[in-house]
C-alpha atoms as an extended CHARMM CRD file, in Angstrom:
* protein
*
       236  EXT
         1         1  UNK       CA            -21.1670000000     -137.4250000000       -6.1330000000  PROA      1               0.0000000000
         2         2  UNK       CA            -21.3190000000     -134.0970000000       -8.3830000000  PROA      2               0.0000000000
         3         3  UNK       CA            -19.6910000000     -133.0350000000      -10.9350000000  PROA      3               0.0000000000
         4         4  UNK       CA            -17.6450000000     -129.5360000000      -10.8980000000  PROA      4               0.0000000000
         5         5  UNK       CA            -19.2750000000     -127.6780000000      -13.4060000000  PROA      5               0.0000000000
         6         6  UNK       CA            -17.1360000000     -125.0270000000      -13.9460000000  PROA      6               0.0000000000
         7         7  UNK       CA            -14.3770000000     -127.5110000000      -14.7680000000  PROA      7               0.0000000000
         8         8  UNK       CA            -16.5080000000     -129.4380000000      -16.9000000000  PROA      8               0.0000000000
         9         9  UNK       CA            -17.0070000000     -126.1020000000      -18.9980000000  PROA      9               0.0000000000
        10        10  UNK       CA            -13.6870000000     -125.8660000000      -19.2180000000  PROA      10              0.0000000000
        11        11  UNK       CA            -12.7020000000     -129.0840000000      -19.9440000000  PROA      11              0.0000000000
        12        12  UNK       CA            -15.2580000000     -129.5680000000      -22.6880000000  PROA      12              0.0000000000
        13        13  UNK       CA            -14.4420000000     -126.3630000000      -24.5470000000  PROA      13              0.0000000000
        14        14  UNK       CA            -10.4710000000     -127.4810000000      -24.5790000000  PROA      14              0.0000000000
        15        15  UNK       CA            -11.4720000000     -130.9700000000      -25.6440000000  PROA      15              0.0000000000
        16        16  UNK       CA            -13.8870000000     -130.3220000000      -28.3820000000  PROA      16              0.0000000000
        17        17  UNK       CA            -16.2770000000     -132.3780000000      -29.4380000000  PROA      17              0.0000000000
        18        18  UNK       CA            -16.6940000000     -136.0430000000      -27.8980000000  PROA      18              0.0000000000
        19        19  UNK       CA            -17.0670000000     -139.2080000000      -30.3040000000  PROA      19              0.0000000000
        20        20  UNK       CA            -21.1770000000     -140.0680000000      -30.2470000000  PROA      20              0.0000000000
        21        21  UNK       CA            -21.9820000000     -143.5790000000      -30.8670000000  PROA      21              0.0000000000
        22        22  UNK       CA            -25.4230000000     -145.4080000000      -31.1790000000  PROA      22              0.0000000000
        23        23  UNK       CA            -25.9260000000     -146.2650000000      -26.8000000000  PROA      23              0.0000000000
        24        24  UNK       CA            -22.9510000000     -145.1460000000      -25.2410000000  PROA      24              0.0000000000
        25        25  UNK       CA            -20.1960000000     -141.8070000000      -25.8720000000  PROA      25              0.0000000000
        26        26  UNK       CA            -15.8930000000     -142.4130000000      -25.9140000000  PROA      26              0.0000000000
        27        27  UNK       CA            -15.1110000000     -138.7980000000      -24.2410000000  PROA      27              0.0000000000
        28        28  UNK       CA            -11.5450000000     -137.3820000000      -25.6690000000  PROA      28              0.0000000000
        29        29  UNK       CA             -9.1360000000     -136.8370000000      -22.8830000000  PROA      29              0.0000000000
        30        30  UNK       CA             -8.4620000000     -138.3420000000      -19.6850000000  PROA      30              0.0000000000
        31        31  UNK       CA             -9.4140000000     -134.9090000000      -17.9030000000  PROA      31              0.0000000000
        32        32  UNK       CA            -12.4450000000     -134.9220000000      -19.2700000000  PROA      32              0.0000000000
        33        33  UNK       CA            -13.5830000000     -138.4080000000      -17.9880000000  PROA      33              0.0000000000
        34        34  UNK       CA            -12.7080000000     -137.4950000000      -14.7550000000  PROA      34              0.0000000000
        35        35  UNK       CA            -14.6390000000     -134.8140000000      -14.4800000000  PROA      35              0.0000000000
        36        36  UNK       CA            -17.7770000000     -136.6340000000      -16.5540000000  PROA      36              0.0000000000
        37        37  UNK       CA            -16.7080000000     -139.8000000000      -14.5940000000  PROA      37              0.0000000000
        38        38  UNK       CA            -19.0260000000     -142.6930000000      -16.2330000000  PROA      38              0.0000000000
        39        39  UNK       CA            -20.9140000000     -141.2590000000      -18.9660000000  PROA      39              0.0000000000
        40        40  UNK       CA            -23.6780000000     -144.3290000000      -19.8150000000  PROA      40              0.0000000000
        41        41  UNK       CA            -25.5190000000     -142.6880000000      -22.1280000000  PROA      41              0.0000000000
        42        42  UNK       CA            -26.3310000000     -141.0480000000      -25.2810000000  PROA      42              0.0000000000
        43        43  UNK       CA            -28.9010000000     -138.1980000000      -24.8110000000  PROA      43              0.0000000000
        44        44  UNK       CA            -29.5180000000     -137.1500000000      -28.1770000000  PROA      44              0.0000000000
        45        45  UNK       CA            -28.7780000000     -133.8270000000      -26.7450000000  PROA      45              0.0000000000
        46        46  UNK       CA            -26.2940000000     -133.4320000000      -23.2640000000  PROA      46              0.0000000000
        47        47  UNK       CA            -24.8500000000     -135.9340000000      -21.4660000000  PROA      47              0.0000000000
        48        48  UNK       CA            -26.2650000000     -137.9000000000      -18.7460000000  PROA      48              0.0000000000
        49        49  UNK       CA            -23.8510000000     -138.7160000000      -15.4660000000  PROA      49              0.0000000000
        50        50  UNK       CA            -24.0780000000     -142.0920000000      -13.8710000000  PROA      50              0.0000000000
        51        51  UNK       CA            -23.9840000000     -139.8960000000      -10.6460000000  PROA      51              0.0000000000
        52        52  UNK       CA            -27.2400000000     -137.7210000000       -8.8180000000  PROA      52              0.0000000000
        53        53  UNK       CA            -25.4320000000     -134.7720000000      -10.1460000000  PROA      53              0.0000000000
        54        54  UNK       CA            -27.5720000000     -131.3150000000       -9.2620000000  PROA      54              0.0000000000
        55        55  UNK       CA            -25.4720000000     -129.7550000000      -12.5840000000  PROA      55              0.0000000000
        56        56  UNK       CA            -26.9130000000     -132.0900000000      -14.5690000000  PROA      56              0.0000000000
        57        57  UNK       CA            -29.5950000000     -130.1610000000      -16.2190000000  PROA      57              0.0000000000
        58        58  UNK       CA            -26.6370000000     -126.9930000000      -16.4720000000  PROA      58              0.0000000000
        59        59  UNK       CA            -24.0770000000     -129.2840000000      -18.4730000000  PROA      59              0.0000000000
        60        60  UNK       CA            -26.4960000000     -130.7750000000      -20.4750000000  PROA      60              0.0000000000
        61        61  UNK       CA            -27.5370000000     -126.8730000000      -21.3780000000  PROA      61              0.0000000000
        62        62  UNK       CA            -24.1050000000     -125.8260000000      -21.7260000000  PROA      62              0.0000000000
        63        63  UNK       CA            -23.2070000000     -128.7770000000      -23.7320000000  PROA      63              0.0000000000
        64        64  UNK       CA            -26.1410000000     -128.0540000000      -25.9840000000  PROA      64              0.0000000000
        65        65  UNK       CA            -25.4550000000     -124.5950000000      -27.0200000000  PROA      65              0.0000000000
        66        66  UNK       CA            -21.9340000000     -124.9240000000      -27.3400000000  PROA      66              0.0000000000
        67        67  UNK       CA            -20.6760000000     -128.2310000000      -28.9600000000  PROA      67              0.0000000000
        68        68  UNK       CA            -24.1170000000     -129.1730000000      -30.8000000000  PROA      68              0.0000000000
        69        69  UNK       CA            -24.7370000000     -125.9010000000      -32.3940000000  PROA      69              0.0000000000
        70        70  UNK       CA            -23.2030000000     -127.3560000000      -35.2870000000  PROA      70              0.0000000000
        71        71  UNK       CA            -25.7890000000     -130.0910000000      -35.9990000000  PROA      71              0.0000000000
        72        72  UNK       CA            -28.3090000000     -127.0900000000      -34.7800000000  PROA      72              0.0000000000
        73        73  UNK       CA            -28.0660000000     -125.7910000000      -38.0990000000  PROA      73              0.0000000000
        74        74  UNK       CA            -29.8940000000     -122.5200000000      -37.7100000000  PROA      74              0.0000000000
        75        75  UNK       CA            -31.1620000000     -122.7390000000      -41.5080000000  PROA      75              0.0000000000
        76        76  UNK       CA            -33.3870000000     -125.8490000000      -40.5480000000  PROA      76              0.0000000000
        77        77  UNK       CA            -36.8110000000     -125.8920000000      -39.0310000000  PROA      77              0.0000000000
        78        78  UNK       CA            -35.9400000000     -127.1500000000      -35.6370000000  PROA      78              0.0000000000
        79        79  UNK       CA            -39.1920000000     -129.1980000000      -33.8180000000  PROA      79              0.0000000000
        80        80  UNK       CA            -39.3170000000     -130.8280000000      -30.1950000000  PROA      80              0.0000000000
        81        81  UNK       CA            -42.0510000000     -133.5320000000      -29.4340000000  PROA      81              0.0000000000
        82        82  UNK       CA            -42.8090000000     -133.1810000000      -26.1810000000  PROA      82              0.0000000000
        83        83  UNK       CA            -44.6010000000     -135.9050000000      -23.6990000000  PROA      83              0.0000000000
        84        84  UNK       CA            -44.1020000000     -136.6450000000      -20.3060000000  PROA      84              0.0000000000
        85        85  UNK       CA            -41.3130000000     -139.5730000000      -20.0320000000  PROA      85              0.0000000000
        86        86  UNK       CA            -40.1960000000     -139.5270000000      -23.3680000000  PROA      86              0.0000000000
        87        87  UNK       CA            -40.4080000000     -143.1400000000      -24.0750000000  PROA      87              0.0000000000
        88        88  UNK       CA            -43.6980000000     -143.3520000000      -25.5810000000  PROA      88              0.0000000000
        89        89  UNK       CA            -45.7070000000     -140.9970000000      -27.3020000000  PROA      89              0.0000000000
        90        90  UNK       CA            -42.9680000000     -138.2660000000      -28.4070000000  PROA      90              0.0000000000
        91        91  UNK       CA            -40.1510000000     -140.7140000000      -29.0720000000  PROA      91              0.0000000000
        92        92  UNK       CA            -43.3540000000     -142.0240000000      -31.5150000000  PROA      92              0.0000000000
        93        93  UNK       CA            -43.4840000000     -138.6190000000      -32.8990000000  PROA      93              0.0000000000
        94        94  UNK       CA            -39.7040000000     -137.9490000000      -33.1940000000  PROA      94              0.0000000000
        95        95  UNK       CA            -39.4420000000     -141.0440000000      -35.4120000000  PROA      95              0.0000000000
        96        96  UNK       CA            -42.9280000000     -140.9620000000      -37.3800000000  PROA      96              0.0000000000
        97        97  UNK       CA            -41.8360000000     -137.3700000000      -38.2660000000  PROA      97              0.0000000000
        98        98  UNK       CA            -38.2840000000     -138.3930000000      -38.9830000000  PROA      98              0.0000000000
        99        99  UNK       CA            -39.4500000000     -141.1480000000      -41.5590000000  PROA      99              0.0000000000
       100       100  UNK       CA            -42.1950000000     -138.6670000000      -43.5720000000  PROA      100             0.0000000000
       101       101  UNK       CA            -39.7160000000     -136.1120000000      -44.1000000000  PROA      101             0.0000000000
       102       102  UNK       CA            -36.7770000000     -138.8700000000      -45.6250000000  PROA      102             0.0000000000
       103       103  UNK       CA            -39.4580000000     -140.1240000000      -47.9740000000  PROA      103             0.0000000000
       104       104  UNK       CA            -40.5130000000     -136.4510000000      -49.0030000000  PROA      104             0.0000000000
       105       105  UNK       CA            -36.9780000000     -135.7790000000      -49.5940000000  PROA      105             0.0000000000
       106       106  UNK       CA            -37.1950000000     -132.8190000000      -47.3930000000  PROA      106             0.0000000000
       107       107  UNK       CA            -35.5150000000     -133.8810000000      -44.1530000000  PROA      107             0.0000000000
       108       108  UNK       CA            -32.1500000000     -131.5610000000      -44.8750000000  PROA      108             0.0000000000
       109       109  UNK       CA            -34.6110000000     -128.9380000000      -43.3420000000  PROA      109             0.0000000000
       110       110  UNK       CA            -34.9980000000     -129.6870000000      -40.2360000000  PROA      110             0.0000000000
       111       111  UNK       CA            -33.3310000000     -131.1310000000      -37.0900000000  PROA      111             0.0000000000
       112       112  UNK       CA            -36.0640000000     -133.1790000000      -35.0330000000  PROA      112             0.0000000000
       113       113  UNK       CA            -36.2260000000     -134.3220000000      -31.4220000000  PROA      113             0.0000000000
       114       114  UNK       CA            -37.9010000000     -135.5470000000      -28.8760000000  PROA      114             0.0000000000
       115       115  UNK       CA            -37.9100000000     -134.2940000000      -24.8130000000  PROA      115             0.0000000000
       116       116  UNK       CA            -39.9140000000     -135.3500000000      -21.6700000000  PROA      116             0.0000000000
       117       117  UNK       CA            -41.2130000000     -133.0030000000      -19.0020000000  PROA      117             0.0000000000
       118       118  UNK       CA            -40.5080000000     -135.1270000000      -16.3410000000  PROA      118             0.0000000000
       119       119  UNK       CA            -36.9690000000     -137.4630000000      -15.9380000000  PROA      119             0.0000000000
       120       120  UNK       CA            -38.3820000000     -140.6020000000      -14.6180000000  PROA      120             0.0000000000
       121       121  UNK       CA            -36.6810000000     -142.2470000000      -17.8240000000  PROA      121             0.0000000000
       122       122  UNK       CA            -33.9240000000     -140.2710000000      -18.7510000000  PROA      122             0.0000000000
       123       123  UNK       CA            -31.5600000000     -142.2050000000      -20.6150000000  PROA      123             0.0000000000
       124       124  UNK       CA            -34.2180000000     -144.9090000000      -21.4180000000  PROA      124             0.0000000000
       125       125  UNK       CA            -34.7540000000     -146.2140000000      -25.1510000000  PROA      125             0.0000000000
       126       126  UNK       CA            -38.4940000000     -146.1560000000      -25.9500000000  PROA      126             0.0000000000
       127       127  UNK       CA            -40.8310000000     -148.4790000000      -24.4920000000  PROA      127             0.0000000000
       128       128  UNK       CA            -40.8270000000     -151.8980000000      -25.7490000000  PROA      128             0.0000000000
       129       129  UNK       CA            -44.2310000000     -151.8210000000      -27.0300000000  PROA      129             0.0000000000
       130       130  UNK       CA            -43.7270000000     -148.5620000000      -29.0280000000  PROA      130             0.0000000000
       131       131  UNK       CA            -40.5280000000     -149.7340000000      -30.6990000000  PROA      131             0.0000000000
       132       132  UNK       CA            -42.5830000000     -153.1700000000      -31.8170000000  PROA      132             0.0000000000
       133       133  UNK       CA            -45.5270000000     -151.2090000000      -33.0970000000  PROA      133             0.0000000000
       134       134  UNK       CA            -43.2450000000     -148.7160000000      -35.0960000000  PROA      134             0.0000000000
       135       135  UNK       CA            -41.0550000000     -151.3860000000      -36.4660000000  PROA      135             0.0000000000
       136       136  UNK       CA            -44.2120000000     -152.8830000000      -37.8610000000  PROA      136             0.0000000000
       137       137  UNK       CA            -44.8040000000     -149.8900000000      -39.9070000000  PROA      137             0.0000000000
       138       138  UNK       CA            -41.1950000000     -149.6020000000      -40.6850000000  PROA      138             0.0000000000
       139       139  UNK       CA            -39.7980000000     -146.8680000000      -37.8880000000  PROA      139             0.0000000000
       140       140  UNK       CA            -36.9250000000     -147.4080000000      -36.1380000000  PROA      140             0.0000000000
       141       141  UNK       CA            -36.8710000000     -145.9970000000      -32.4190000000  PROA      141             0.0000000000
       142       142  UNK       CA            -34.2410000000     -148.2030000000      -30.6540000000  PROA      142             0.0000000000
       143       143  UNK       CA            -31.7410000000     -145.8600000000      -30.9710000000  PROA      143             0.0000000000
       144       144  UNK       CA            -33.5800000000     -142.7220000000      -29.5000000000  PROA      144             0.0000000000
       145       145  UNK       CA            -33.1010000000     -141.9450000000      -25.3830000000  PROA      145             0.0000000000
       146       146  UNK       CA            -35.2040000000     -140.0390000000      -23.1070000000  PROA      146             0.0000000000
       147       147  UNK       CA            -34.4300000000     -136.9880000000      -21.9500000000  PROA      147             0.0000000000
       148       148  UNK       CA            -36.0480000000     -134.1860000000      -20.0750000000  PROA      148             0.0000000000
       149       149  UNK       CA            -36.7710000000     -130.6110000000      -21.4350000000  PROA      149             0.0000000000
       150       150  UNK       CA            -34.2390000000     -128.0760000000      -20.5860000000  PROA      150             0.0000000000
       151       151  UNK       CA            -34.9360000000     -124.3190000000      -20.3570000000  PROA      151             0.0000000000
       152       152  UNK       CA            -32.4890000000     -124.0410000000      -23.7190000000  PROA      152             0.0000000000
       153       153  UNK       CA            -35.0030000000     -125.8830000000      -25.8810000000  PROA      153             0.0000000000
       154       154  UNK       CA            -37.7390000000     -122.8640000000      -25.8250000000  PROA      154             0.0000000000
       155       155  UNK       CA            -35.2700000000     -120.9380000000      -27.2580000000  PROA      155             0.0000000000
       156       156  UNK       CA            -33.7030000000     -123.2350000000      -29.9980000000  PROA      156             0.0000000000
       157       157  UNK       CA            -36.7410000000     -124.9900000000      -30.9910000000  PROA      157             0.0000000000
       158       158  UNK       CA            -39.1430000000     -123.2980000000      -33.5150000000  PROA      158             0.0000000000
       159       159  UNK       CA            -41.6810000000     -125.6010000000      -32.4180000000  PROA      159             0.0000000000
       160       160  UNK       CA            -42.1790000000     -127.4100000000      -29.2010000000  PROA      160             0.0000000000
       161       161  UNK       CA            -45.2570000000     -129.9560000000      -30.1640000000  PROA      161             0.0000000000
       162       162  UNK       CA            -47.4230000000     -131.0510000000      -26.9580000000  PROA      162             0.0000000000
       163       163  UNK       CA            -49.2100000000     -134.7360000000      -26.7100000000  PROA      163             0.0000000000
       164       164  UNK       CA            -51.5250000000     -133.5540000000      -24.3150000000  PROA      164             0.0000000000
       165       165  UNK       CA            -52.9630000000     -130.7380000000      -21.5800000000  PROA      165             0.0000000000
       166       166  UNK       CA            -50.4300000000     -131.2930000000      -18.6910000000  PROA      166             0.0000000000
       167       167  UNK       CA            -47.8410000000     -131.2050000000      -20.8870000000  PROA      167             0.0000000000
       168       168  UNK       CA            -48.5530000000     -128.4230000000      -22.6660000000  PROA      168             0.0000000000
       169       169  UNK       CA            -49.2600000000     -126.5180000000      -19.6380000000  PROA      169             0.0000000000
       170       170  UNK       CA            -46.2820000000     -127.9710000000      -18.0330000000  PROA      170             0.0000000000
       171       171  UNK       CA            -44.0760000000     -126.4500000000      -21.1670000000  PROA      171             0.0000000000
       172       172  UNK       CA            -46.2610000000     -122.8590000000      -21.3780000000  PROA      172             0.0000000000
       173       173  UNK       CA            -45.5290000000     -122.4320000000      -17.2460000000  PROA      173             0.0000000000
       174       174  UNK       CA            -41.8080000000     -123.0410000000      -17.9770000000  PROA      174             0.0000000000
       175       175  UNK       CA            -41.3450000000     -121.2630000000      -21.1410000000  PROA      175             0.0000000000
       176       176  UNK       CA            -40.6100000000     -117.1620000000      -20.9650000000  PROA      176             0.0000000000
       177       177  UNK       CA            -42.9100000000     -115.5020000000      -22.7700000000  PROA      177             0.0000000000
       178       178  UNK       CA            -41.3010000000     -114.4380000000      -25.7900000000  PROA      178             0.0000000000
       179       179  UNK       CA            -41.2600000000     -118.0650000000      -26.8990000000  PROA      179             0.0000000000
       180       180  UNK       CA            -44.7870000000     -119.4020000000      -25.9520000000  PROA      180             0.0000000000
       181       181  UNK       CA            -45.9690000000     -119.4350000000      -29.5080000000  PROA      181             0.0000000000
       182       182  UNK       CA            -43.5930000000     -122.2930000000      -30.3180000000  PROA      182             0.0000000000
       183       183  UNK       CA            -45.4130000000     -124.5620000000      -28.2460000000  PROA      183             0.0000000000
       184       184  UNK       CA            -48.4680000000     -125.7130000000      -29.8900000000  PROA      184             0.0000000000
       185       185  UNK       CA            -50.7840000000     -129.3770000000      -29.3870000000  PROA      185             0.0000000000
       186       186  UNK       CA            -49.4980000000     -131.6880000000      -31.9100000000  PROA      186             0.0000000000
       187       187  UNK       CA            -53.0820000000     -132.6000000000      -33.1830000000  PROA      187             0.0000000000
       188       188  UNK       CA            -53.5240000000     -129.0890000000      -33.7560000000  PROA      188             0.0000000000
       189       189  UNK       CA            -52.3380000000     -130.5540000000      -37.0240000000  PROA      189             0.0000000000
       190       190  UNK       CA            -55.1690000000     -133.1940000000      -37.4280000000  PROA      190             0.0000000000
       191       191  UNK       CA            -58.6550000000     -131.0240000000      -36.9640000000  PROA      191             0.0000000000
       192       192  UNK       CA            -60.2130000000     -133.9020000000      -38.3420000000  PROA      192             0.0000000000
       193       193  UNK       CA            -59.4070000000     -136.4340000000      -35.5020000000  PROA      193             0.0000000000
       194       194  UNK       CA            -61.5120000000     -133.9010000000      -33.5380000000  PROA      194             0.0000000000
       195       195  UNK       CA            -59.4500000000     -134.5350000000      -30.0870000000  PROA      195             0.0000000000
       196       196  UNK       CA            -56.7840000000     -132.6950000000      -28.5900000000  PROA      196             0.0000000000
       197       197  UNK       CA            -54.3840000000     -135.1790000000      -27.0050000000  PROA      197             0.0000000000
       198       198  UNK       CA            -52.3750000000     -138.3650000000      -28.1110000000  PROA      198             0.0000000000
       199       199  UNK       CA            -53.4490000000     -140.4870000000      -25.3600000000  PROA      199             0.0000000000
       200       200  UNK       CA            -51.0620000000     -142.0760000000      -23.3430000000  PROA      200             0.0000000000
       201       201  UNK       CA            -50.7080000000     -145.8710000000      -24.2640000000  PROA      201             0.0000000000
       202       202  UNK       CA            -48.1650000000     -147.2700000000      -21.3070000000  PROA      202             0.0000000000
       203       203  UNK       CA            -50.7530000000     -148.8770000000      -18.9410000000  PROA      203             0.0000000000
       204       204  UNK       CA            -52.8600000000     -150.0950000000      -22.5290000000  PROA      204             0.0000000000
       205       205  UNK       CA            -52.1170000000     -152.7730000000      -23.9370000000  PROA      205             0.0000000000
       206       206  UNK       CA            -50.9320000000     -153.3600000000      -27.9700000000  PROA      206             0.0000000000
       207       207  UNK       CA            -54.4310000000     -151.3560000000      -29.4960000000  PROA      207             0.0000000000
       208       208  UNK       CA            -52.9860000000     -148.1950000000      -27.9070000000  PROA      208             0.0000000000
       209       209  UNK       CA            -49.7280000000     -147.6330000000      -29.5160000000  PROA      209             0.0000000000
       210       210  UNK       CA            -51.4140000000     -149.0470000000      -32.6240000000  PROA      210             0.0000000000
       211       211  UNK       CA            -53.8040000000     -145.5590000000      -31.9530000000  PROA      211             0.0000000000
       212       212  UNK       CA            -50.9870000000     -143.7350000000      -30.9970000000  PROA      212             0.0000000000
       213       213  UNK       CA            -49.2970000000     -144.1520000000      -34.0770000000  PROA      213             0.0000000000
       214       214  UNK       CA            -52.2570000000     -143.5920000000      -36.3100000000  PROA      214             0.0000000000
       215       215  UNK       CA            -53.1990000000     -139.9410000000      -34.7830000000  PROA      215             0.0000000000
       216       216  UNK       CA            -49.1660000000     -139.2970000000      -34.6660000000  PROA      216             0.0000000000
       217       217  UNK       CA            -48.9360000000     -140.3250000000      -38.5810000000  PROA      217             0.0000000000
       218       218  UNK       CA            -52.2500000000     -138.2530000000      -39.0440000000  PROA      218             0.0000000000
       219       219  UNK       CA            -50.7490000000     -135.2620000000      -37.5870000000  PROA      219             0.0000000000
       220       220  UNK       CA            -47.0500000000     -135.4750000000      -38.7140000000  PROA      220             0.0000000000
       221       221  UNK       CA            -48.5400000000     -135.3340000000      -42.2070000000  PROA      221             0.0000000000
       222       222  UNK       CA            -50.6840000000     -131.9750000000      -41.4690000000  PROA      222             0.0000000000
       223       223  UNK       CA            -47.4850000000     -130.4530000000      -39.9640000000  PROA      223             0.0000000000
       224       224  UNK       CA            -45.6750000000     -131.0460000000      -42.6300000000  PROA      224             0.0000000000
       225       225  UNK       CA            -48.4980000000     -129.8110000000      -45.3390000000  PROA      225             0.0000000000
       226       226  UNK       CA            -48.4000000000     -126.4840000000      -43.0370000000  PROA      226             0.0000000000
       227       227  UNK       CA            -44.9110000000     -125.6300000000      -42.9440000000  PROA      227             0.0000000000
       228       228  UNK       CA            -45.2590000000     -126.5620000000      -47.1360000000  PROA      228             0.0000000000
       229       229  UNK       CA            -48.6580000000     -124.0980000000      -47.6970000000  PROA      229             0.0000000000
       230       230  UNK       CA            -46.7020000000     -121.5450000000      -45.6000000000  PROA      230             0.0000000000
       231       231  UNK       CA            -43.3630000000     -121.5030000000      -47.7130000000  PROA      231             0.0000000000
       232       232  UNK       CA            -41.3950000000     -122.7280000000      -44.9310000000  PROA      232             0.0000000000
       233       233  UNK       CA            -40.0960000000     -125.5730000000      -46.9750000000  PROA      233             0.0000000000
       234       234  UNK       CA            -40.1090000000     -126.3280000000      -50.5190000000  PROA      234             0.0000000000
       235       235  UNK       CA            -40.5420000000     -129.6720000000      -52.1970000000  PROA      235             0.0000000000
       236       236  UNK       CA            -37.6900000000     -130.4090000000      -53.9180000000  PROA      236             0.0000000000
C-alpha cells in the first residue's frame, strides 16, 4: 500500500507540526493518520511508513524542508555523518560529535545528524555493539534511527562527512555539483591517523568499535579545531 502524496502535503501543511517523541511520533488529526497510516518510527528527519511506500523518500523530503526548517536553524553550522546503514559508524559520529560540542559549550551552533546511503536499516537504532562501546565512554546513541540520505540533505547540510571511499563516491555521484564541496572524508580531520576511512566494525568483533570510536573522537576534535581556526564558531 502507498501513500497519496499529494494529500499527505496537504494534510501535513493544515496540521502543522506532529508531536516527536523518543521511538515512536502521535500525528495531530485523524486525516492525517489516515493518510500516514502506522507511522513506527522516529527518523530524526521524515517519517518512515510501515508500508513499501514508493513516496517515501518524497514525504520524507517534503517533510524536511517544510515542518523541520525550524530546528534547521539557518544560523547554525549544519553537518551530516554519512556511512552506509547508518547504524554503526555515522550514528558513532553523530553522537561523538554531539557530546564534544555540549562540553565546549558550543553546541547552540550547529544542528548534527547522521544519514546512510543505503536503507537496509532505516528506522533501526544503532547497532548493539556501538551503543555498548559509546556508553562506556559516556555517549548515548539509543535514541538515534537510521535513515537514508535524501537528495535535500546536499543542499541543507554545510558538510556531508564520509566514513569511507564508496560512500563518499556514493554521495559525490548523487550530489549536483554546486554542492560537492560539502562532502569531505571525515578523517580529513585527523592527518595524523594517516588513513582515509573509519573502517567498518559490524562483522568485527568488540576491538573494532573500540577503533571506531578512537579515530571518530580523533577526528571530531580536528573538525571542530577547524571550524574554530576558521572563525566559523567562537568559544564562548
Amino acid at each position: 500500500m502507498s501513500c497519496d502524496h499529494g494529500s499527505l502535503l496537504l494534510a501535513a501543511a493544515f496540521f502543522g507540526l506532529p508531536k516527536w517523541r523518543k521511538n515512536n511520533v502521535a500525528i495531530n488529526g485523524d486525516k492525517t493518520v489516515n493518510f500516514i497510516k502506522s507511522v513506527n518510527a522516529c527518523v530524526k528527519i521524515g517519517l518512515l511508513c510501515q508500508f513499501n511506500c514508493p513516496n517515501v523518500t518524497i514525504c520524507s523530503d517534503f517533510i524536511k524542508h517544510s515542518l523541520f526548517q525550524t530546528s534547521m536553524d539557518m544560523e547554525k553550522i549544519k553537518v551530516l555523518f554519512v556511512c552506509m546503514g547508518n547504524i554503526c559508524r555515522s550514528p558513532t559520529a553523530e553522537g561523538v560529535f554531539t557530546k564534544l560540542i555540549k562540553e565546549q559549550g558550543v553546541d547552540a551552533y550547529f544542528a548534527v545528524d547522521s544519514a546512510g546511503t543505503h536503507a537496509h536499516h532505516v528506522g533501526d537504532a544503532p547497532d548493539l555493539r556501538a551503543q555498548k562501546a559509546a556508553l562506556d565512554r559516556g555517549i548515548e546513541l539509543m535514541h538515534l534511527r537510521a535513515r537514508k540520505v535524501v537528495m535535500g540533505d546536499f543542499e541543507d547540510f554545510d558538510f556531508l562527512l564520509a566514513m569511507d571511499d564508496d560512500n563518499y563516491s556514493i554521495l559525490i555521484d548523487a550530489c549536483p555539483e554546486q554542492h560537492k564541496d560539502k562532502i569531505k572524508y571525515f578523517l580529513e580531520y585527523a592527518p595524523h591517523l594517516n588513513v582515509r576511512e573509519v573502517p567498518d566494525p559490524y562483522y568485527g568483533g568488540k576491538y573494532g568499535f573500540e577503533k571506531v570510536l578512537d579515530m571518530v573522537e580523533e577526528a571530531s576534535a580536528g573538525f571542530l579545531k577547524t571550524l574554530q581556526e576558521t572563525g566559523a564558531i567562537k568559544w564562548q
